[in-house]
C-alpha positions in Angstrom: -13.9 -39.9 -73.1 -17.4 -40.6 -74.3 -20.2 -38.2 -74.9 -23.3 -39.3 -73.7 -26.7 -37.4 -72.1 -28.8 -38.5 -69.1 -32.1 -37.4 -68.6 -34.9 -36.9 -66.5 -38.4 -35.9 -66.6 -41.1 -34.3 -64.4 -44.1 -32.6 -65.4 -43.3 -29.6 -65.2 -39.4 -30.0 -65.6 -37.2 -31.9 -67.8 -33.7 -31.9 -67.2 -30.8 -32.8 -70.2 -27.3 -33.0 -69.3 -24.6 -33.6 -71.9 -21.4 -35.2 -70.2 -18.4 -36.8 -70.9 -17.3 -40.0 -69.3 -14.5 -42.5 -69.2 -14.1 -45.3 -71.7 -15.7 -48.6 -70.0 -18.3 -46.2 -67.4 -21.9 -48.4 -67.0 -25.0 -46.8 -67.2 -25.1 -46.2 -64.1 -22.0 -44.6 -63.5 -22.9 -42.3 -65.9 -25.9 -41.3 -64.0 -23.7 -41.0 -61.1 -21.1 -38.7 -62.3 -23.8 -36.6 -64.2 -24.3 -34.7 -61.1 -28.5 -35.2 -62.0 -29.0 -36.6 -58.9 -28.1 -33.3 -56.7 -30.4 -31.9 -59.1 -33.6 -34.4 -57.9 -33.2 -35.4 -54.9 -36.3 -37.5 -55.4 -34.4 -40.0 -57.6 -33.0 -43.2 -55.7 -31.0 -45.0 -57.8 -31.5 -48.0 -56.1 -35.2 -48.4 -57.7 -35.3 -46.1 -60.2 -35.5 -47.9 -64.1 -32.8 -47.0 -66.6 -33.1 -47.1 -70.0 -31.5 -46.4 -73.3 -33.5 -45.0 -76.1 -36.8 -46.0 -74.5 -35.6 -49.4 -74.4 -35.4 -50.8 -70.7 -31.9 -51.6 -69.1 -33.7 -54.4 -67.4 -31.3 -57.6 -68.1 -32.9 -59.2 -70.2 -33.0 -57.2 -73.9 -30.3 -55.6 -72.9 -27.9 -55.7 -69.5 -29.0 -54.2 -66.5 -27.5 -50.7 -65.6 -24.4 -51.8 -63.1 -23.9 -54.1 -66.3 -24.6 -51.8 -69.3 -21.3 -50.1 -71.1 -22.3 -46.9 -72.6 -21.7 -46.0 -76.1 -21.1 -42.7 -77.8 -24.3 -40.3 -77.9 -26.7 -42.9 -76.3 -29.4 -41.2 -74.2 -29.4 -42.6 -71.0 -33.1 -42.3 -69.4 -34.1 -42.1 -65.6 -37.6 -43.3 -65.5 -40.0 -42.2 -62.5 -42.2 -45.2 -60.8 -45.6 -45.2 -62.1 -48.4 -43.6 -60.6 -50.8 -45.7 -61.3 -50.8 -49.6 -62.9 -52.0 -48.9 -66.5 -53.9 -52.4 -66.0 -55.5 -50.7 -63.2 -56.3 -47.3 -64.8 -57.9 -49.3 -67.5 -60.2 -51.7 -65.9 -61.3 -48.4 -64.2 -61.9 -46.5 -67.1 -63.7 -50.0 -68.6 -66.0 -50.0 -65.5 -67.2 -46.0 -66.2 -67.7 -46.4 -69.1 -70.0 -49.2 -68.5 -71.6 -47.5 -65.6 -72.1 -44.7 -68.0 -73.9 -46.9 -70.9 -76.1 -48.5 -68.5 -77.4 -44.6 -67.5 -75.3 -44.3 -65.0 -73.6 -40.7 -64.1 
């Protein structure tokens, strides 16, 4: 068996759960067998991101997470879509503040 944690996040709420899983399990079994998901019913592992340390399981740095064979102690991270494009939030931020500068409220 391998230790390992998955985690989740909310504003208000983060959830760590320490677990032990067979030799060989993907990162998404590991998920699975957590038991994190009857905890947040909001996750859909279908779109959801995975990661591993912060770094994306995403195919391409590393294998995607049908693909990706846990190792002992590696954090496995469920990642929540984003809100709001940062590209987005920052062109808008951009445009106040050059609304402001130009006396603008």
């Amino acid at each position: 068996m391998i230790p390992v944690e998955v985690v989740y996040a909310l504003p208000q709420r983060q959830c760590l759960l320490r677990v032990e899983v067979p030799q060989g399990s993907t990162a998404l079994q590991a998920v699975q067998q957590s038991g994190i998901l009857a905890q947040f019913s909001e996750i859909d592992l279908a779109t959801a991101s995975l990661g591993v340390f912060s770094r994306l399981l995403d195919g391409h740095t590393l294998p995607l997470p049908p693909d990706y064979l846990v190792k002992p102690h590696d954090r496995i991270e469920i990642y929540r879509p984003l809100l709001v494009d940062p590209k987005q939030a920052r062109l808008r931020r951009a445009a106040k503040k050059r609304h402001t500068a130009k006396g603008g409220q």
